[in-house]
C-alpha positions as a LaTeX table, in Angstrom:
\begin{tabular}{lrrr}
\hline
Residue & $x$ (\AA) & $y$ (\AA) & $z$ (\AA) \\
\hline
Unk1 & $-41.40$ & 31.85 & 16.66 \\
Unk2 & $-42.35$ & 31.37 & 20.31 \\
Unk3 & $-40.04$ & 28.71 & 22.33 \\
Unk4 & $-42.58$ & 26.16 & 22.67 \\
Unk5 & $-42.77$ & 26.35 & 19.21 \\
Unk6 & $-39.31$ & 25.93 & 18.52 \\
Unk7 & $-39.04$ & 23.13 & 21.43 \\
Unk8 & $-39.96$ & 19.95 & 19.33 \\
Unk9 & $-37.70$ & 21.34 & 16.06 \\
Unk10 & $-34.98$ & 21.93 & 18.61 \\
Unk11 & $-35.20$ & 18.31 & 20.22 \\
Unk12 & $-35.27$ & 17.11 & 16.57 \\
Unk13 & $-32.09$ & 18.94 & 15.75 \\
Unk14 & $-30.20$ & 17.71 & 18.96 \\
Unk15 & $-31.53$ & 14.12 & 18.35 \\
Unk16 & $-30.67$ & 14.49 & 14.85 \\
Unk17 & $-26.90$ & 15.21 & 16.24 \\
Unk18 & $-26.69$ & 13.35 & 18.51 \\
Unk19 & $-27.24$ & 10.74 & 15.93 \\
Unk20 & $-24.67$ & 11.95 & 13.68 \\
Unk21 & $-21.74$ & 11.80 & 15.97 \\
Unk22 & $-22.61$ & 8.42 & 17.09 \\
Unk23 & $-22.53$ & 7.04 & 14.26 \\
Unk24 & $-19.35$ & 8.71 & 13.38 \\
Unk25 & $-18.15$ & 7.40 & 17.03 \\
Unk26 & $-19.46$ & 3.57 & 15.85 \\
Unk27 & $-16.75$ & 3.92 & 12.28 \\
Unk28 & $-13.65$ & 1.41 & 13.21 \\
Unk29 & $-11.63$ & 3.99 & 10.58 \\
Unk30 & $-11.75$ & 6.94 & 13.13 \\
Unk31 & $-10.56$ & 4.67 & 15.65 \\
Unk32 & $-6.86$ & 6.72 & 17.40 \\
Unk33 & $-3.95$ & 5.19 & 16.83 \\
Unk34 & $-1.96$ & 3.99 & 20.36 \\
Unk35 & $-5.85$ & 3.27 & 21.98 \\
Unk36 & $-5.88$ & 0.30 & 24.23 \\
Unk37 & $-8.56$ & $-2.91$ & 22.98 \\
Unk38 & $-11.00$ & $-1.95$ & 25.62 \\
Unk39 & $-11.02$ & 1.56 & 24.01 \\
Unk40 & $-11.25$ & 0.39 & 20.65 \\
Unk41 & $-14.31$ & $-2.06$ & 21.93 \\
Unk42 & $-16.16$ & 0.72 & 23.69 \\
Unk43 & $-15.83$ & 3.11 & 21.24 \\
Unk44 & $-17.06$ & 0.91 & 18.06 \\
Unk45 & $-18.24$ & $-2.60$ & 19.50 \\
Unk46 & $-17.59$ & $-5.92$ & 18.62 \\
Unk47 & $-15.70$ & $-7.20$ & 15.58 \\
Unk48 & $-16.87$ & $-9.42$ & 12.91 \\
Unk49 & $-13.96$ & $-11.36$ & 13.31 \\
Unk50 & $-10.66$ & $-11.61$ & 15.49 \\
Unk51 & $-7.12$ & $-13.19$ & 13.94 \\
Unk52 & $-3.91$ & $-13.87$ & 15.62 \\
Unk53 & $-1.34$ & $-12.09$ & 13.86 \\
Unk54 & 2.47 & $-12.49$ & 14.77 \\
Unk55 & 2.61 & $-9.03$ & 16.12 \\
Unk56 & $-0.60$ & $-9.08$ & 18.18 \\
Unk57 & $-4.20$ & $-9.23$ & 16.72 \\
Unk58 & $-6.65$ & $-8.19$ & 14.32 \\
Unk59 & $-9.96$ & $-7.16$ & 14.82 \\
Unk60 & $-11.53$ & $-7.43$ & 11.63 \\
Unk61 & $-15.36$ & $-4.71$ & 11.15 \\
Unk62 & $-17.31$ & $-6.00$ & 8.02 \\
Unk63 & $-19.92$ & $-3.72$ & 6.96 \\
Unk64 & $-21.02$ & $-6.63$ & 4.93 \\
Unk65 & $-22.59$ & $-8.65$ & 3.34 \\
Unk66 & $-24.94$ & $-5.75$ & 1.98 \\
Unk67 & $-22.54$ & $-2.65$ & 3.67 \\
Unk68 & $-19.33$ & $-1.24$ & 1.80 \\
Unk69 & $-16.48$ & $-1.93$ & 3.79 \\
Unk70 & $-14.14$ & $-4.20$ & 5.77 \\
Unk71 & $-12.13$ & $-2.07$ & 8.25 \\
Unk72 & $-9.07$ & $-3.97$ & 9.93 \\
Unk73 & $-8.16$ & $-2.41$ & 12.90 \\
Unk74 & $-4.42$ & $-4.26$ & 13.92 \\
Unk75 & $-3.34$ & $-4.26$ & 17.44 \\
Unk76 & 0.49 & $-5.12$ & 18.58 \\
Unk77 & 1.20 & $-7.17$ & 21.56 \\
Unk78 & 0.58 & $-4.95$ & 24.23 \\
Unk79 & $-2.95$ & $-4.24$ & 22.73 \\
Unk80 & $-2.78$ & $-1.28$ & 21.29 \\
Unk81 & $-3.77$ & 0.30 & 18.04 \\
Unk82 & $-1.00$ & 0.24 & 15.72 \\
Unk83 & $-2.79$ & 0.99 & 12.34 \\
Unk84 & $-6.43$ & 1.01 & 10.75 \\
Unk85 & $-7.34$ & 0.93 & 7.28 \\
Unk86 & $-10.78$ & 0.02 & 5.22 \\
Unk87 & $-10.00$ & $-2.83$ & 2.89 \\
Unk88 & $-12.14$ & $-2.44$ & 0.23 \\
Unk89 & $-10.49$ & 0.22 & $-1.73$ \\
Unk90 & $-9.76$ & 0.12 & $-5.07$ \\
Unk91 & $-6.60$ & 1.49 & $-5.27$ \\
Unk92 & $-5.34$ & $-0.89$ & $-2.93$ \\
Unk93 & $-6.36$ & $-4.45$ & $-4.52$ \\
Unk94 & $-3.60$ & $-4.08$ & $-6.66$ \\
Unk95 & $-0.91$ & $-3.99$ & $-3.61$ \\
Unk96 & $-2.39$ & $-6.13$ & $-1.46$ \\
Unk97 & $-4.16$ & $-9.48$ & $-3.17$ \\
Unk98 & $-1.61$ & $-12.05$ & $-4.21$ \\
Unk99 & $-2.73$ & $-13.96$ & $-7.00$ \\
Unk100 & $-1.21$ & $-18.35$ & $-6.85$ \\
Unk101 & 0.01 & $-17.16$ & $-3.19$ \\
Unk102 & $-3.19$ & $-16.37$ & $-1.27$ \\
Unk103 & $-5.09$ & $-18.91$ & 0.02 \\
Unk104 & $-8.68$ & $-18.90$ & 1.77 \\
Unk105 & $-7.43$ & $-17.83$ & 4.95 \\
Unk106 & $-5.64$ & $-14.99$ & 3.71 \\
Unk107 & $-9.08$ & $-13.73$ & 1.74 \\
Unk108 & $-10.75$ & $-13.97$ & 5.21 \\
Unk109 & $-7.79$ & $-12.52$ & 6.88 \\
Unk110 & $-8.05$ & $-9.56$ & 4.99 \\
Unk111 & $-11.69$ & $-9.36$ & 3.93 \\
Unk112 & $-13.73$ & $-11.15$ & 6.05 \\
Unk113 & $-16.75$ & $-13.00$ & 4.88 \\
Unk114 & $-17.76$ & $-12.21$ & 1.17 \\
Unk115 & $-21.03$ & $-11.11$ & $-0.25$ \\
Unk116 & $-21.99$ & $-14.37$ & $-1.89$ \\
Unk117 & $-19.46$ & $-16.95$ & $-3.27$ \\
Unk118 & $-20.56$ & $-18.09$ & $-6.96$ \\
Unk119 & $-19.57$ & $-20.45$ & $-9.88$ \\
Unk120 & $-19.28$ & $-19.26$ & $-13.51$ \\
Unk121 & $-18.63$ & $-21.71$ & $-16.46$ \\
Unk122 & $-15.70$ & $-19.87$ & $-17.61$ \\
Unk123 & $-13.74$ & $-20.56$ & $-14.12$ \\
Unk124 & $-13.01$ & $-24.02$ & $-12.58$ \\
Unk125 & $-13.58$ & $-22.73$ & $-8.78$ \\
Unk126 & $-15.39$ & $-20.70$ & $-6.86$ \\
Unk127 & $-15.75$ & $-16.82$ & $-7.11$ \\
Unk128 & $-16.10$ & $-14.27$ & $-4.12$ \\
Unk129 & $-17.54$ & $-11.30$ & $-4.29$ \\
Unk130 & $-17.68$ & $-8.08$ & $-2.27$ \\
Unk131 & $-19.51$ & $-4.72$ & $-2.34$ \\
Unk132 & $-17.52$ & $-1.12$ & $-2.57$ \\
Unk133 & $-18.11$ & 2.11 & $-3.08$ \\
Unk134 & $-15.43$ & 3.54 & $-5.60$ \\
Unk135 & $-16.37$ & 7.15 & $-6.26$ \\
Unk136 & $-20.16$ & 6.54 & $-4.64$ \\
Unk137 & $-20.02$ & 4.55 & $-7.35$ \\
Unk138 & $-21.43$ & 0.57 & $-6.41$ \\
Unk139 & $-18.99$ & $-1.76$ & $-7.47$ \\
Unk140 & $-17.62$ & $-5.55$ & $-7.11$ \\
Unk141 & $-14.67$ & $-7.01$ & $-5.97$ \\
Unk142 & $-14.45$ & $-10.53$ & $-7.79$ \\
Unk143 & $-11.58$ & $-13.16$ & $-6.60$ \\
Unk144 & $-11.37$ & $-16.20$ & $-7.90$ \\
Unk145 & $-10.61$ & $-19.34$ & $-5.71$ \\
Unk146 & $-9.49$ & $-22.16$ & $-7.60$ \\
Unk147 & $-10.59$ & $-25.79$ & $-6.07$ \\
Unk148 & $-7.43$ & $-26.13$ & $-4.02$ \\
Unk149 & $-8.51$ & $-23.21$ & $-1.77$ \\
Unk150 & $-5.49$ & $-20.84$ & $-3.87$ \\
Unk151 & $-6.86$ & $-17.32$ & $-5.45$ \\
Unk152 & $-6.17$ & $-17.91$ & $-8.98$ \\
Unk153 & $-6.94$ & $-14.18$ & $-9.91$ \\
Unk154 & $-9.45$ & $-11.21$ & $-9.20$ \\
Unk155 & $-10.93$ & $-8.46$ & $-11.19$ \\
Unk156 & $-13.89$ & $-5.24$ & $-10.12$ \\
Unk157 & $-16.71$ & $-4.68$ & $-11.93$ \\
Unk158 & $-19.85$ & $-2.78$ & $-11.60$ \\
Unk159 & $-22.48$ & $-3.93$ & $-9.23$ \\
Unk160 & $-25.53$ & $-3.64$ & $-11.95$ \\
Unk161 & $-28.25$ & $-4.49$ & $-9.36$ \\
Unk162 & $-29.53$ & $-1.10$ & $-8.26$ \\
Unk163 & $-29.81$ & $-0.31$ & $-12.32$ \\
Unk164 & $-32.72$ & $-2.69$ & $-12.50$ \\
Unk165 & $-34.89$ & $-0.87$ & $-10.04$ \\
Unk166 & $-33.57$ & 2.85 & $-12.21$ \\
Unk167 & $-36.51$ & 2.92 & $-14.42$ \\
\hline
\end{tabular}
């Protein structure tokens, strides 16, 4: 193929790239640990949400309320990066909600902003939902917040949406 030819499918290829790796660059969850605030806020932008923790602060990434994941990125009180990890894994709910302890802020602190809050007849309260991939697999994580503002329980389920559009 002559090189002019191969010019535009070159450019493609680079842009493609280019692309790629900055939107691998833009993912809180390859964010170093030990990376100063400014770093962190260059290399992936704003947060969703900022919290005050007792050992520094939290920049909270949401992906939501249509994306997949809620990526906490904690900081300790010199500003640095002392640990990252995406919240909406399955194999964590277990370890990390606290059913009759949690209360609204905690959700938030952990969560951020759900996917739609909802009532169901079988629940006095108010039930939060978020989206999650669990084996590229669309699911739902449901917690229930009683009227008190205290999560009374929370369960996953599949999010049945897409299936309507399957046929």
């Amino acid at each position: 193929m002559p090189s002019a030819r191969r010019f535009p499918f070159r450019l493609a290829t680079a842009t493609l790239a280019g692309a790629l790796l900055a939107g691998c660059a833009s993912d809180p969850t390859n964010v170093p640990m030990g990376v100063s605030r400014e770093q962190v806020l260059q290399q992936v932008g704003s947060p969703t949400a900022v919290y005050r923790t007792p050992t520094g602060d939290r920049l909270q990434y949401s992906r939501g309320p249509l994306g997949f994941a809620v990526t906490n990125v904690d900081l300790d009180t010199a500003g640095r990066v002392r640990s990252v990890r995406q919240e909406l894994d399955e194999g964590l709910f277990g370890s990390t909600i606290r059913p009759g302890v949690w209360r609204v802020p905690d959700v938030l602190f952990t969560y951020g902003q759900p996917y739609q809050q909802t009532q169901v007849t079988s629940f006095n309260g108010t039930v939060w939902s978020w989206r999650y991939l669990h084996i590229n697999n669309r699911r739902f994580l449901y917690i229930y917040v009683d009227p008190t503002g205290r999560v009374d329980h929370y369960n996953v389920g599949d999010d049945l949406e897409s299936e309507r559009w399957r046929w």
